[in-house]
C-alpha positions as CSV (number, residue, x, y, z in Angstrom):
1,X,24.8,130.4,24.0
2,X,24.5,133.9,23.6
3,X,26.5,136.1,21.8
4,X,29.4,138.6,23.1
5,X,32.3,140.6,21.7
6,X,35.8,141.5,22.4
7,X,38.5,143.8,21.0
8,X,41.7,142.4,19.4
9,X,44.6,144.2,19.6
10,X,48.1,143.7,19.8
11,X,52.2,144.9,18.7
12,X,51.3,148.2,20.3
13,X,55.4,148.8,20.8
14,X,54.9,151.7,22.6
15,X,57.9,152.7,22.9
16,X,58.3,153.7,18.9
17,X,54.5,155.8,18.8
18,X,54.7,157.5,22.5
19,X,51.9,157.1,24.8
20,X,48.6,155.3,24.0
21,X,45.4,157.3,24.0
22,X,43.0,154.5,23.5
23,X,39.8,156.8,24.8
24,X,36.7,156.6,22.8
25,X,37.9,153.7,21.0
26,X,36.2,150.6,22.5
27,X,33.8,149.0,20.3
28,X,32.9,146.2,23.6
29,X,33.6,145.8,27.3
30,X,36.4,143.1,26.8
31,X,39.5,143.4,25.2
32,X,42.6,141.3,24.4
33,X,45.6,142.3,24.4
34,X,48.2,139.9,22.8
35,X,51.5,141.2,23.4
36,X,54.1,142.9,22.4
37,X,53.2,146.3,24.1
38,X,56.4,147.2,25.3
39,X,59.8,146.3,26.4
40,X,60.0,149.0,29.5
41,X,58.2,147.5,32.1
42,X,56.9,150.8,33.8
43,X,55.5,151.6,30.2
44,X,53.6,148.4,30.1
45,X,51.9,149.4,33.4
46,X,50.9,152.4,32.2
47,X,49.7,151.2,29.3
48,X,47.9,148.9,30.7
49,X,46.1,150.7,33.6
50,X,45.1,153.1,30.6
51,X,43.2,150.3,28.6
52,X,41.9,149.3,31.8
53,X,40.2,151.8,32.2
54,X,38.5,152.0,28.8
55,X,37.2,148.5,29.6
56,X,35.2,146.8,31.9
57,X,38.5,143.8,31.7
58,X,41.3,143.1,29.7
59,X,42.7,140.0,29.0
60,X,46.4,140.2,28.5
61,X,48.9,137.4,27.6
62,X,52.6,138.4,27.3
63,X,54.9,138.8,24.0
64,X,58.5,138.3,23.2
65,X,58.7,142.4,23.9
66,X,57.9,142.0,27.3
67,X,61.0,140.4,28.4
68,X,63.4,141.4,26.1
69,X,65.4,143.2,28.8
70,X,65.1,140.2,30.5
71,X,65.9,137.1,28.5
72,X,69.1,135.7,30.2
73,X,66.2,134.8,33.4
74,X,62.9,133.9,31.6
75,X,62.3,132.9,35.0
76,X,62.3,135.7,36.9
77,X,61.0,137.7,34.5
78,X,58.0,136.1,34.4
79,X,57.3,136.2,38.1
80,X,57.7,140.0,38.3
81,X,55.7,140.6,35.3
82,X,53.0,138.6,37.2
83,X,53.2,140.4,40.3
84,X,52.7,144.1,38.6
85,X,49.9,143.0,36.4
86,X,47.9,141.7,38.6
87,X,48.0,145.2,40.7
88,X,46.5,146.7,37.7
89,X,42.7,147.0,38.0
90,X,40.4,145.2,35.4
91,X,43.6,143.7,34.2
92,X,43.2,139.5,33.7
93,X,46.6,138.2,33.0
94,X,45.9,135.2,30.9
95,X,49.5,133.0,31.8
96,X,48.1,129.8,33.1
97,X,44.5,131.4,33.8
98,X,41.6,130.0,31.9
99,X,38.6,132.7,31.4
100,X,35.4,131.5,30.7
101,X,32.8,134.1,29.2
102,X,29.2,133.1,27.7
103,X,29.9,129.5,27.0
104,X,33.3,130.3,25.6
105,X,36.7,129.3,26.8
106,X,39.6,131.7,26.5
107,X,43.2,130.2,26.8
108,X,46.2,131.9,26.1
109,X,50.1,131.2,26.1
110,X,53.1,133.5,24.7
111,X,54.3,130.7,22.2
112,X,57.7,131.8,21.7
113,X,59.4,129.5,19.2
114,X,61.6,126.5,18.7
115,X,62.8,127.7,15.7
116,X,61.9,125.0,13.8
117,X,58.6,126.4,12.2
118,X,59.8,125.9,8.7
119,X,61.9,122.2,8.8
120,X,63.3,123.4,5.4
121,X,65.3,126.7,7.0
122,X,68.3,125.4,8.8
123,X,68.0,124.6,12.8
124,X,71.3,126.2,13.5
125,X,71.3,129.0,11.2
126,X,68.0,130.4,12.6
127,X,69.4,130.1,16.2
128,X,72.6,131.8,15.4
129,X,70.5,134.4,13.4
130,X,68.5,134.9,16.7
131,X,71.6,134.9,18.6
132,X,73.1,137.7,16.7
133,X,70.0,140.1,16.6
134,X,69.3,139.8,19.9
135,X,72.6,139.6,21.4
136,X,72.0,136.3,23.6
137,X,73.8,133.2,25.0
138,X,73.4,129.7,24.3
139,X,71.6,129.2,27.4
140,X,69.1,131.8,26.9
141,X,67.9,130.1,23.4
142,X,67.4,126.7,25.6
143,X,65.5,128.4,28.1
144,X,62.9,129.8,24.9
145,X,62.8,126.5,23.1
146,X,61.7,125.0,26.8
147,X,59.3,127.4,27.4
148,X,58.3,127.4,23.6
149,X,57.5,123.4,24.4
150,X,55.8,124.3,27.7
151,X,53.6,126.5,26.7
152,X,52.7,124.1,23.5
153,X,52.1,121.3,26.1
154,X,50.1,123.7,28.4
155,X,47.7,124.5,25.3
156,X,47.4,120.9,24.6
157,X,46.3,119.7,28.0
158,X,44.0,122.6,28.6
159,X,41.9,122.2,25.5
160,X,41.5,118.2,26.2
161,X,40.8,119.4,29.8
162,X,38.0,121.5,28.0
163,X,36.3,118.7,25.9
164,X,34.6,117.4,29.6
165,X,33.1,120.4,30.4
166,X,29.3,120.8,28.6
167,X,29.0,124.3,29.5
168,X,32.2,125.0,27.7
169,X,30.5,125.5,23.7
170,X,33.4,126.9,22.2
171,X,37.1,127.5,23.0
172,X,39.0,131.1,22.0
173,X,43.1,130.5,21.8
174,X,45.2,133.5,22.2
175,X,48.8,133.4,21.6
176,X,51.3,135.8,20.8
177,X,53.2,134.0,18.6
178,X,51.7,132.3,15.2
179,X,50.5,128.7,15.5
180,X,51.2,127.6,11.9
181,X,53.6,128.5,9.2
182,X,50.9,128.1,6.4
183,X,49.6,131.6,8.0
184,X,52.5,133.4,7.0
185,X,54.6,131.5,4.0
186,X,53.4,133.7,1.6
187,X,55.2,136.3,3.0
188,X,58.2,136.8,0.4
189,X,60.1,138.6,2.9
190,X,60.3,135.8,5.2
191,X,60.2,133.0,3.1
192,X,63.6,131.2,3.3
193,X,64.8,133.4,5.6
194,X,66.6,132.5,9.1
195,X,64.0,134.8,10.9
196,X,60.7,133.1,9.7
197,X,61.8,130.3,12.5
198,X,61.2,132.9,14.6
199,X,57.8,134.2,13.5
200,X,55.9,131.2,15.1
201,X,55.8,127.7,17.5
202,X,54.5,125.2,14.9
203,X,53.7,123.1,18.0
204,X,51.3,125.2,19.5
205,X,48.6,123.1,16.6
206,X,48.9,120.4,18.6
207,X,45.8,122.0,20.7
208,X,43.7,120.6,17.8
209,X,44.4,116.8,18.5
210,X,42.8,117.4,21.9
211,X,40.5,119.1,20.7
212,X,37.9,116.3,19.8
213,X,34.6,118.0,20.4
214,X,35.8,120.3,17.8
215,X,35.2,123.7,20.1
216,X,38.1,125.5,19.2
217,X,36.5,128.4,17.0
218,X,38.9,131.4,17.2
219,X,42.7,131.5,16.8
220,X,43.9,135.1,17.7
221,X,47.6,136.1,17.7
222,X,50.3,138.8,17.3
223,X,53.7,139.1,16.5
224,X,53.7,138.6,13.0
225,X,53.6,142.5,11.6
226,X,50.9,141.7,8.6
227,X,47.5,141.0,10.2
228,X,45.8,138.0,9.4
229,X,42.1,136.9,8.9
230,X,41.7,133.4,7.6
231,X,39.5,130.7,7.7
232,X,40.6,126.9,8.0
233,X,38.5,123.7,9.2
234,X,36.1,125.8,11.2
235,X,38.7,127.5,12.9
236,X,39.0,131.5,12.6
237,X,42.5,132.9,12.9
238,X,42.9,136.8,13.1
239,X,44.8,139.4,14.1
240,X,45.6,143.0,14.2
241,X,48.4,144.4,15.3
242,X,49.9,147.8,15.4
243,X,53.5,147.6,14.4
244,X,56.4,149.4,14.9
245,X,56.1,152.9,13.8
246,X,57.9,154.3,11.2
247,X,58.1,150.5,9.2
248,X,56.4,149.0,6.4
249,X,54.6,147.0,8.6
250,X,52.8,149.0,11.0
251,X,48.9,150.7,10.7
252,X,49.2,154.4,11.4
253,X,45.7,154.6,12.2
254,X,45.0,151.9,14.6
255,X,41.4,150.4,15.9
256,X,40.6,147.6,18.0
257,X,39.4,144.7,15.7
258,X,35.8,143.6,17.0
259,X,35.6,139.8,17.2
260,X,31.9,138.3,17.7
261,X,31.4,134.8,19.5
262,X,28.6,133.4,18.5
């Protein structure tokens, strides 16, 4: 297998920093782009078609961000956010699309949330915290614990699908949301709090019970405004994303993060 890189980035929220200028910043030909780029849709194809570009391909998976003006119809949203990416040149949109590079498996889902990533935080309290912030119905927090489950599901049988192809010598997960609440419980601004049921989709880790081969190398995300760079069981999970500007938890001066497979 031989060795290849890609650029991580993620949480660009244009919206907040004004227009990307991403030019001379490549450090590969492949980048991923894990959500969160922005809520205006026209923005996001900009943004996109600017990054493509600066890349020979970019694989994109969508975040929470890009359909919050479109949460009461996940449905819909979904199917016209597929139509405009994929009239963006050396744009892959990675929603139920397997990419296979050098040996390497790349799967990607959104994640969403269930909001029971921490079983200790109240079910109900998270939801109505959700409900509140984001100014939604009852019927628009079933529609994102479905797809939540969906998307854990759709990790879960790809990767077993995975284990009976040879040629396949490693597999790369990308989701937007966090997989694990061990990533992010130190946080003392979450901890406890209705909103860290919100920060992840604790069944997305199911992908490792398929995963008997043991090929799943790299976990990379978004979402979570921290980045993250840990090490577990063989598995790499890493991050880097941007922020919001103008909050504790954004990176002023912003690079792609260089990921090696090897």
């Amino acid at each position: 297998m031989s060795n290849f890189a890609v650029d991580l980035i993620s949480d660009l929220h244009i919206e907040s920093w004004g227009p990307l200028d991403w030019t001379g910043q490549p450090t590969s030909q492949f980048c991923i782009v894990a959500g969160d780029v922005a809520k205006d849709r026209s923005i996001l194809k900009s943004t996109l078609t600017h990054l493509g570009q600066c890349y020979q391909q970019v694989f994109f998976i969508d975040g929470n961000d890009e359909h919050r003006n479109y949460l009461d119809d996940l449905d819909s949203s979904y199917e016209h956010l597929f139509d405009m990416v994929h009239q963006i040149e050396n744009i892959t949109y990675l929603r139920d699309n397997i990419v296979i590079l050098d040996n390497t498996a790349i799967v990607a889902v959104n994640g969403w949330w269930s909001f029971d990533f921490d079983h200790n935080i109240s079910l109900d309290q998270s939801i109505k915290w959700f409900m509140d912030y984001t100014n939604t119905t009852e019927n628009t927090i079933a529609k994102i614990i479905e797809q939540a489950h969906e998307d854990s599901a759709y990790l879960h049988h790809s990767v077993n699908r995975l284990q009976r192809f040879p040629e396949v010598e490693s597999i790369m997960i990308v989701s937007h949301t966090v997989p694990s609440p061990w990533l992010v419980n130190h946080d003392i601004d979450l901890t406890g709090h209705p909103r860290f049921n919100s920060v992840g989709n604790q069944h997305l880790a199911r992908a490792f019970s398929a995963d008997s081969e043991g090929k799943i190398k790299q976990w990379c995300m978004g979402h979570y405004h921290n980045c993250i760079n840990r090490d577990l069981a063989g598995t790499k999970y890493v991050s880097n994303v941007r922020g919001r500007a103008n909050t504790p938890w954004c990176q002023t001066a912003f690079y792609p993060k260089r990921i090696v497979i090897d």
